[in-house]
DRENNUSE-838769 format. One record per residue (C-alpha): residue number from 1; residue in one letter; x, y, z. Coordinates in steps of 0.5 Angstrom, whole numbers. Example, Ala and Ser with C-alpha at 12.3 -4.5 7.8 and 13.67 -1.06 7.14 Angstrom:
BEGIN
R	kekol	lumlo	x	y	z
R	1	a	25	-9	16
R	2	s	27	-2	14
//
This chain:
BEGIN
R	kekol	lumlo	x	y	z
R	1	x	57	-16	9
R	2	x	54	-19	3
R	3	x	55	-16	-5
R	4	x	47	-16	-5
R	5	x	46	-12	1
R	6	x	52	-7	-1
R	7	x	50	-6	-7
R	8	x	48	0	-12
R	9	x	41	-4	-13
R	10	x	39	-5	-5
R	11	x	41	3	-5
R	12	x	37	5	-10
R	13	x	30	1	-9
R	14	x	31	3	-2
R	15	x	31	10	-5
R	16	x	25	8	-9
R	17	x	20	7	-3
R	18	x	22	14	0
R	19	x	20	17	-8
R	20	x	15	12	-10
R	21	x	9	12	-5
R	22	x	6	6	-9
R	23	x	12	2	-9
R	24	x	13	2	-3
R	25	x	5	0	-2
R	26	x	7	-6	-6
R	27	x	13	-8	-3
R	28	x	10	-8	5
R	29	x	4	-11	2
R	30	x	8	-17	-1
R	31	x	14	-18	4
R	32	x	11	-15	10
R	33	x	3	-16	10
R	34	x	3	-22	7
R	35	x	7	-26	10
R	36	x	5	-33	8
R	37	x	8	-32	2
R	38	x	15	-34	1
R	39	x	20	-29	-1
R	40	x	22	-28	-9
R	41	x	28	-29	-11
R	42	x	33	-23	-11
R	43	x	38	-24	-14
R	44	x	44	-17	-14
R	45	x	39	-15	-8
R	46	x	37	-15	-1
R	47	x	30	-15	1
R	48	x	31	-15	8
R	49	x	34	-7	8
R	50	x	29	-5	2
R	51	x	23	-6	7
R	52	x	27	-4	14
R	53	x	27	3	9
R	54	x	20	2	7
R	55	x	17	0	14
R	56	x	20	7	16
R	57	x	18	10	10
R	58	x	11	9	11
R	59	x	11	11	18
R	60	x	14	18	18
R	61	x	9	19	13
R	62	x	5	18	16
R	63	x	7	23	22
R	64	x	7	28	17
R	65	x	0	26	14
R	66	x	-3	27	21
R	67	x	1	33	22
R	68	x	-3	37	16
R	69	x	-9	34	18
R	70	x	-8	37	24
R	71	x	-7	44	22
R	72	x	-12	44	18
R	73	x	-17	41	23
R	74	x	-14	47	27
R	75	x	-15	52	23
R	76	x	-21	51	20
R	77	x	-24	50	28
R	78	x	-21	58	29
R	79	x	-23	61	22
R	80	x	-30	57	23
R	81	x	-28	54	16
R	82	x	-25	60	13
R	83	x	-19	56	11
R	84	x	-24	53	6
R	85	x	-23	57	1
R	86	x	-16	55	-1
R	87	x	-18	48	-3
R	88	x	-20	52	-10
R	89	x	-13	54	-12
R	90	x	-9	48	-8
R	91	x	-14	43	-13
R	92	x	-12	47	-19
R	93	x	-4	47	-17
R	94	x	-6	39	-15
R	95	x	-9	38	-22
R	96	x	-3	41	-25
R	97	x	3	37	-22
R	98	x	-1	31	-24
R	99	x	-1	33	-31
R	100	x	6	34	-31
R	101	x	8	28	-29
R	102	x	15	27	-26
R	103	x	18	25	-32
R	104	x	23	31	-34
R	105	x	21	29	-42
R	106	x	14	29	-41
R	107	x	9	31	-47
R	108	x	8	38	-50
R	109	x	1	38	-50
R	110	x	1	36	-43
R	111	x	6	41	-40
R	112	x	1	46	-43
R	113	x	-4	42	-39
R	114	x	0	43	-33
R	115	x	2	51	-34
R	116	x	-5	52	-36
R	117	x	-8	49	-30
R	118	x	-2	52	-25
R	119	x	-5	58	-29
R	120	x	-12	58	-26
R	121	x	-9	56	-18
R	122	x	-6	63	-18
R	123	x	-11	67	-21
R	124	x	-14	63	-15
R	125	x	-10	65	-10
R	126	x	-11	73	-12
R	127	x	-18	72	-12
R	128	x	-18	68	-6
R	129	x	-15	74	-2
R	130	x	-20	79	-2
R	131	x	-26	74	1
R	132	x	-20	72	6
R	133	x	-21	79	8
R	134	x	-29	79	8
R	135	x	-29	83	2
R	136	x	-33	82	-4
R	137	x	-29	80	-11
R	138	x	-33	85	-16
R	139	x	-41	84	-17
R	140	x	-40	76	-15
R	141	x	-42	78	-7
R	142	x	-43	84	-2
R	143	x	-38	82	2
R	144	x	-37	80	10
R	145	x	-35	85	14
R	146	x	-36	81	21
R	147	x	-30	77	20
R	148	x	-25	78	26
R	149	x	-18	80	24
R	150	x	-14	73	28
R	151	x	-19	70	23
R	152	x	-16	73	17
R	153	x	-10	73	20
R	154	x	-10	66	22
R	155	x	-13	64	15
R	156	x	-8	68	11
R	157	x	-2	64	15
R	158	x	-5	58	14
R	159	x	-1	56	7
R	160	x	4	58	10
R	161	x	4	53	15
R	162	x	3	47	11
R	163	x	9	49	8
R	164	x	13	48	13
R	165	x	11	42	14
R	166	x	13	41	7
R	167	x	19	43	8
R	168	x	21	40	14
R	169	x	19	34	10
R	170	x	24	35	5
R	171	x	29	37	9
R	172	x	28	30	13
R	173	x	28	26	5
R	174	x	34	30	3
R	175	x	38	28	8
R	176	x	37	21	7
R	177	x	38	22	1
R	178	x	45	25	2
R	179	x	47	22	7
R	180	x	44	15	8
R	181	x	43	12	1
R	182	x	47	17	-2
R	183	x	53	13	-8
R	184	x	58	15	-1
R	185	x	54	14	5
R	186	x	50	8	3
R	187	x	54	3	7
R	188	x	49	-3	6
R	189	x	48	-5	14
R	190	x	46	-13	14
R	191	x	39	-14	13
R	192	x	40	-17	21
R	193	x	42	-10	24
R	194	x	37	-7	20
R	195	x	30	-5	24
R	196	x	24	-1	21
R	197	x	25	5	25
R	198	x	31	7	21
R	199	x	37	4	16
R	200	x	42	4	23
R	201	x	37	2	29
R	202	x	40	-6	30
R	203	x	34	-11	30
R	204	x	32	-11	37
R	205	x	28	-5	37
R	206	x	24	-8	32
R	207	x	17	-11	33
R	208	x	19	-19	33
R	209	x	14	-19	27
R	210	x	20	-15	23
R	211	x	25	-19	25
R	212	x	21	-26	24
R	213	x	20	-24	17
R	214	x	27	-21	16
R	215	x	29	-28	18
R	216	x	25	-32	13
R	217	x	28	-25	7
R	218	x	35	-27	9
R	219	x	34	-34	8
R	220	x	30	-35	2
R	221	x	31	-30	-3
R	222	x	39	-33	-5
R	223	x	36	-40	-3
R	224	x	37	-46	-8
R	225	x	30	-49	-6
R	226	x	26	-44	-10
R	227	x	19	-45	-8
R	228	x	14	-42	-14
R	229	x	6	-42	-16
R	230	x	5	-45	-23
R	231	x	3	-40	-27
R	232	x	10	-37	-26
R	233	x	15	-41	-23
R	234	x	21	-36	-25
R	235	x	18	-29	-21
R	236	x	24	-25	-20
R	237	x	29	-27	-25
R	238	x	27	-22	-30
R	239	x	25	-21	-37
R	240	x	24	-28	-40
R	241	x	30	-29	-47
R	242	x	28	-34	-52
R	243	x	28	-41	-49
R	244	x	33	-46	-52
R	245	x	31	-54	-52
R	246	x	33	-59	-57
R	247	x	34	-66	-57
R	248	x	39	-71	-60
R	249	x	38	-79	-61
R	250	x	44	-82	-58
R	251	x	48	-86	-62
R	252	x	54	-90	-62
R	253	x	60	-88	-65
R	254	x	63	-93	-69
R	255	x	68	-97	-67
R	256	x	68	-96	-59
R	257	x	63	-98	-53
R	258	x	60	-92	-51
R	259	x	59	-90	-44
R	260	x	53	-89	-41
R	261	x	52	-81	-40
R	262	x	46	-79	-34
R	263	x	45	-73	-33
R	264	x	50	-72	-28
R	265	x	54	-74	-32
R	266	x	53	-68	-36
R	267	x	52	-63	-31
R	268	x	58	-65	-28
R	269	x	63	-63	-36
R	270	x	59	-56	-35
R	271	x	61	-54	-28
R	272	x	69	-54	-29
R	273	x	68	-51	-37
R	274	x	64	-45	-34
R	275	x	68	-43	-29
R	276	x	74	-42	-33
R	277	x	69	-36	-36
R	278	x	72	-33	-30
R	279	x	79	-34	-32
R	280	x	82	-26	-35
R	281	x	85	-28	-43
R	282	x	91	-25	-40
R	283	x	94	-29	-36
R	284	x	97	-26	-29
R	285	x	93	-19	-30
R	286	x	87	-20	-26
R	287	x	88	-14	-22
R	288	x	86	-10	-27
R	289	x	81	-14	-31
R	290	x	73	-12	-28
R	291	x	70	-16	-33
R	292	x	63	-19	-30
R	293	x	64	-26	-32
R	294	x	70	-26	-27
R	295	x	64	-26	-22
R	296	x	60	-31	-25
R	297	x	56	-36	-20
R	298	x	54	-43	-21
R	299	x	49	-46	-16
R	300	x	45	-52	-18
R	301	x	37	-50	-15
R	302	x	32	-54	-14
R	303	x	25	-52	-16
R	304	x	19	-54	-11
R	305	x	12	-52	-12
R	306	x	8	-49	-5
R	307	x	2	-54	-6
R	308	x	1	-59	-1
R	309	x	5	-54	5
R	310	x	1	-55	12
R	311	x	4	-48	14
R	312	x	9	-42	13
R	313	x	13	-44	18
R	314	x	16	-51	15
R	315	x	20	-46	11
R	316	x	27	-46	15
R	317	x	26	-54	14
R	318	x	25	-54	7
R	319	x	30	-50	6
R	320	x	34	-55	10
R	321	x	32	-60	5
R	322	x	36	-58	0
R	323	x	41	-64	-1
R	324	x	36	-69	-1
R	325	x	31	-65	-6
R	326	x	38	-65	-11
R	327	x	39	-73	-10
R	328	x	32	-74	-13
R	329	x	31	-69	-18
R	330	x	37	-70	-22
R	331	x	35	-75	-25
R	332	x	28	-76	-24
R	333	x	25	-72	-30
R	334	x	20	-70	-26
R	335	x	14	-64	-28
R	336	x	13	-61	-21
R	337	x	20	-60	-17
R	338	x	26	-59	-23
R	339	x	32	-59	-23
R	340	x	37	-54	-26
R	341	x	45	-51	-26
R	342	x	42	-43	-25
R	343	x	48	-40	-28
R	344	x	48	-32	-26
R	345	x	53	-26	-28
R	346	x	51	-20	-24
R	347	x	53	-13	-27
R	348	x	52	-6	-27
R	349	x	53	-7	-19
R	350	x	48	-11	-18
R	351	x	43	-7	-23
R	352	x	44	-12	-28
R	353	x	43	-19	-28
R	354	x	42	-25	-33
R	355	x	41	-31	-30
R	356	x	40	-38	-35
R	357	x	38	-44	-33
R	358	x	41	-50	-35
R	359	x	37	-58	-35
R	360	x	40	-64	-37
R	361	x	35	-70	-39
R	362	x	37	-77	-42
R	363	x	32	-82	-42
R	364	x	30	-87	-47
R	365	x	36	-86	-51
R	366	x	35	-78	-53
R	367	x	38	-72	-50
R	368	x	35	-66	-48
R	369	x	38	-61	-47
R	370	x	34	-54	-44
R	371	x	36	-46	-43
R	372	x	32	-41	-41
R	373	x	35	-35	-40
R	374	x	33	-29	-37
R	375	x	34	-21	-36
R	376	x	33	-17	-30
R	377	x	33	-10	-31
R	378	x	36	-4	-29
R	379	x	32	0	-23
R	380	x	28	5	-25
R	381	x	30	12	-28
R	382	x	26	16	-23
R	383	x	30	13	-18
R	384	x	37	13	-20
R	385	x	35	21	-21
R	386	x	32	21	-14
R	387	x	40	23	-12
R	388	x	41	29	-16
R	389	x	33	31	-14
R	390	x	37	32	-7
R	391	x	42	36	-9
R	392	x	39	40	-14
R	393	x	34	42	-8
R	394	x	40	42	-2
R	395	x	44	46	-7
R	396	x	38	51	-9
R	397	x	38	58	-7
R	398	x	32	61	-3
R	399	x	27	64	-8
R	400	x	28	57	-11
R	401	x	27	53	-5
R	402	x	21	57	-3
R	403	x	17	56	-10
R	404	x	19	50	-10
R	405	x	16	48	-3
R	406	x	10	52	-4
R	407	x	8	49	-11
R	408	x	8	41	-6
R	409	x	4	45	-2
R	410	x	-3	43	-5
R	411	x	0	36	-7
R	412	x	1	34	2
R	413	x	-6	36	3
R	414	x	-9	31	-1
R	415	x	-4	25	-1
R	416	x	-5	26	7
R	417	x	-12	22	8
R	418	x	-9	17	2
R	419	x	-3	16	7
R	420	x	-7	16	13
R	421	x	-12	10	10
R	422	x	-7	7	7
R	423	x	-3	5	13
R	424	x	-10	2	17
R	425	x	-12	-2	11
R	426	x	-4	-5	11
R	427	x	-5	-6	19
R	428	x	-12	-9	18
R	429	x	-10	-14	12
R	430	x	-3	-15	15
R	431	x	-7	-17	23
R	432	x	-8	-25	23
R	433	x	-4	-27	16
R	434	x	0	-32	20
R	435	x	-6	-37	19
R	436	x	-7	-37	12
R	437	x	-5	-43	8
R	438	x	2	-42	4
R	439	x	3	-39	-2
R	440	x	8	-38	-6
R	441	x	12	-30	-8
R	442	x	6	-26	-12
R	443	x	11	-21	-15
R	444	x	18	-20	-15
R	445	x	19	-13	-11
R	446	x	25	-12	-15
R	447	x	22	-14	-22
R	448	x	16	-8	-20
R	449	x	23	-3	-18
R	450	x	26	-4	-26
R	451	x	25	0	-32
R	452	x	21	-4	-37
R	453	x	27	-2	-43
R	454	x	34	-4	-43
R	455	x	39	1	-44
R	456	x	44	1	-49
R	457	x	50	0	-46
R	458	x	46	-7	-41
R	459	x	43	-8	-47
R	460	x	50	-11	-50
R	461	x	52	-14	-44
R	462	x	48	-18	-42
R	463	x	48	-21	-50
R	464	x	55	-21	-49
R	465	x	54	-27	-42
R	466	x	48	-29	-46
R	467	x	53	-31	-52
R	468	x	58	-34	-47
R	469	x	55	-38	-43
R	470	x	50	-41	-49
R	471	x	57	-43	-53
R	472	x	60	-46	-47
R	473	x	55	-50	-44
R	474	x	54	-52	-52
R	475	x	61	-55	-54
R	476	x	61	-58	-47
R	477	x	55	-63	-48
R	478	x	59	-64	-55
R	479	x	66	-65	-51
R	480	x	62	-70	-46
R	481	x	57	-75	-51
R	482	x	64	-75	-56
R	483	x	69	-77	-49
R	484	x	63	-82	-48
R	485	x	64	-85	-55
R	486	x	57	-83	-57
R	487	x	56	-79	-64
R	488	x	56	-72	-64
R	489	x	54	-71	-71
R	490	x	47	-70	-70
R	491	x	49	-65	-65
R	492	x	53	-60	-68
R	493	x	49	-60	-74
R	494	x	43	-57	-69
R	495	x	48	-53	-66
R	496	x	53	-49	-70
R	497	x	58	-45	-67
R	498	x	60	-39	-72
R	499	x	67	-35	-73
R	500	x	63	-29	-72
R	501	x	59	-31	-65
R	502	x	53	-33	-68
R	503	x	50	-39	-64
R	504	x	44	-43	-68
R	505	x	40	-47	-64
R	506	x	34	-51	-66
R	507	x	27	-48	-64
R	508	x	20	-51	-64
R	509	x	19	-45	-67
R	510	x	23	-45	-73
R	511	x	30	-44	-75
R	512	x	33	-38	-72
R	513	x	41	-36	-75
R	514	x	45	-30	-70
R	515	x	51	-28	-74
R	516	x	55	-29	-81
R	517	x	56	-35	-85
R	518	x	52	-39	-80
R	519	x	48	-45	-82
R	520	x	40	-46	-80
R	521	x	36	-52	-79
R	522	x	29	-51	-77
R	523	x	26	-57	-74
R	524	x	21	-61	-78
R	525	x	16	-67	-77
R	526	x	13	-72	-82
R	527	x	14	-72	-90
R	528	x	15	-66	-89
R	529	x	23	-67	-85
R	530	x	23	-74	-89
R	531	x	24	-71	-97
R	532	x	28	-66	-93
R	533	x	32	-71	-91
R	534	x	32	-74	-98
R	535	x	34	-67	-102
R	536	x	41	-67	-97
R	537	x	42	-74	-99
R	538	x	41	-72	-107
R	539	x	45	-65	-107
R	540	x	51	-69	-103
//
């Protein structure tokens, strides 16, 4: 079992497709229905068991949906309509859940919206009784006298019906909630036991559509070949960080015959010092160390664009191509397919994951060392309180419960037809897909499950593995070209470590300084770098 499926990140998505009815639309339309596409990256999390949930999600939904539409069908053929009237005040109570959100610090002024609009459904349901009952409501009607009493009674019942639907809904999320996908039941089941009729139904009863597309999942999404669109070729890794480039002319040092350097040979530098970031400062104290960068990993990936593909079913052979992508890529330079050292830390169990991409080009006489790091954010609030939601309601009393029930009342019925049609149209997008031409991941289902902000606590984190990882990678392309004989002057002057932390590296978009005490260049071109140049020499 991999950390990915085990994680808290795969248990809690998981919990969103069951909380979320829009994520979960847009994780079977990108990892189920379209199915030529090739699966995102996902790193700390599994996919494949976040659709299994989905896939079950959307069909007992779907069970509950028909279920009240049959009651009101039903209903409204034995009170020959007389139901109707509770659409009156389940419109004011649905208005007045939409009004207030499902954030817990939404603004005053729509919670008085809200109270206002609950207000007017309950006052709607007094009304409503007494034309239940054939009465009139004062001098707005002479009353109905012929309407039989199994009618009133049966129309009277009728809220109470959907609510037991309703109920048994919750009950059944709950306890997937509390059992299955709770912090101590979720026991992260392999995405190759994992079927769309529940988290515990092995592979094999799923639909050969389910298991072929669970396979691509679990090859792709932690693949080293990484097949993207153009205009974004990094979907799934996060929240771009600043990029660094910068670039150094190679000059030998004096006295010596410099070796000459490729990229390999730099890359080759990085990888040993970047894998002593796992090493704890205290030595023979690993037991009680859990800093993150103990598990940093360091895989060298190879990006491919989609165009040119004749069909989605030569994946597993390009994922199998990997070596001999690598063999080419790493020294060509190209534009299209890239090579980069991926250097990955994956905290917060799986919640956060900073990801930096390291490339490495020597031509002509210049190196060119490029960073691009990126943040993945945590998963969403909403869905990391979806566990103390369940409890809350399991641990409620009666009273709370039945308000609680009956204010989702109205809620159920409207989302019902959506539900329903929601699902043809999946059926009906998703039927004959596998002809369509490849593309490449559209979204990243693990980018749409994030929060759009970092937490304080992440947030210093994640600056944390980016400082590390940045001053390692720099004093190792230093340490490489100096073994190698060639000047290093020029490289530490646009890179400069400072006593406090801060790291300054040369940017197109002018200089940029982190900490105290550091020294900033900004990158200039023409007289303007030239008399700067002049003025060092003079104040020298």
């Amino acid at each position: 079992m991999s950390r990915a499926t085990a994680s808290t990140a795969t248990r809690l998505l998981c919990v969103g497709v069951y909380r979320d009815p829009s994520f979960r639309a847009a994780v079977i339309e990108e990892l189920y229905v379209r199915e030529e596409r090739f699966v995102a990256p996902s790193p700390g999390a599994d996919m494949a068991c976040v659709l299994a949930h989905a896939l079950r999600a959307r069909r007992v939904e779907a069970g509950f949906a028909a279920v009240t539409l049959l009651l009101w069908g039903a209903f409204g053929l034995f009170t020959q309509g007389l139901v109707l009237l509770w659409l009156v005040p389940f419109l004011f109570v649905g208005l007045s859940d939409v009004a207030g959100g499902r954030v817990p610090e939404a603004a005053p002024r729509r919670m008085v919206a809200a109270g206002a609009l609950a207000l007017c459904g309950v006052l709607a349901a007094v009304l409503t009784v007494p034309l239940l009952t054939g009465g009139a409501l004062g001098v707005w009607g002479t009353g109905r006298d012929d309407v039989p009493e199994v009618q009133t009674l049966l129309a009277f019942l009728f809220p109470f019906a959907l609510a037991e639907v309703v109920d048994l809904r919750w009950r059944w999320l709950a306890s997937v909630l509390h059992r299955e996908l709770s912090a101590e039941g979720f026991s992260g089941v392999r995405a190759g036991s994992v079927g769309p009729r529940g988290a515990a139904t092995p592979v094999r009863r799923g639909t050969d559509r389910f298991r072929r597309v669970s396979r691509r999942i679990e090859e792709e999404q932690h693949a080293r070949l990484v097949m993207y669109r153009p205009e974004n070729p990094f979907c799934g890794v996060g929240v771009p960080n600043e990029p660094w480039s910068l670039s150094v002319e190679l000059r030998p040092r004096e006295g010596q015959v410099p070796e000459p350097v490729d990229n390999r040979t730099i890359l080759g530098h990085l990888v040993p010092t970047l894998e002593r970031l796992r090493t704890p400062s205290k030595p023979g104290g690993t037991s009680g160390v859990r800093d993150r960068l103990r598990l940093l990993e360091i895989e060298e990936v190879v990006f491919l664009p989609i165009e040119g593909l004749p069909h989605r079913d030569v994946g597993p052979r390009i994922m199998g191509s990997f070596d001999e992508h690598r063999a080419q890529a790493v020294e060509e330079g190209g534009e299209a397919r890239r090579y980069y050292l991926r250097i990955s830390v994956v905290g917060w169990d799986g919640q956060l994951v900073v990801t930096v991409f390291v490339r490495v080009h020597t031509q002509g006489g210049i190196l060119v060392l490029e960073l691009v790091p990126f943040t993945l954010h945590p998963v969403k609030a909403a869905y990391r309180r979806a566990d103390r939601e369940a409890r809350e309601w399991r641990r409620g009393g009666p009273w709370e419960r039945t308000s609680w029930v009956f204010r989702r009342v109205p809620g159920a019925t409207f989302a019902g037809p959506v539900t329903l049609l929601r699902q043809i149209v999946s059926v009906l997008r998703g039927a004959g897909r596998g002809r369509s031409l490849p593309d490449g991941p559209a979204v990243s289902v693990r980018e749409l499950g994030s929060d759009a902000e970092l937490p304080p606590f992440p947030a210093m984190d994640a600056q944390r593995y980016l400082t590390s990882i940045k001053e390692r990678v720099a004093t190792e392309v230093r340490q490489a070209l100096h073994e190698a004989g060639w000047q290093t002057g020029e490289f530490e002057r646009k890179v400069v470590s400072v006593a406090s932390g801060g790291v300054f590296i040369e940017s197109a978009h002018g200089a940029v300084g982190i900490g105290d005490g550091n020294t900033v260049t900004t990158h200039m071109s023409g007289a303007q770098s030239a008399g700067n140049a002049q003025g060092e020499q003079e104040d020298a």
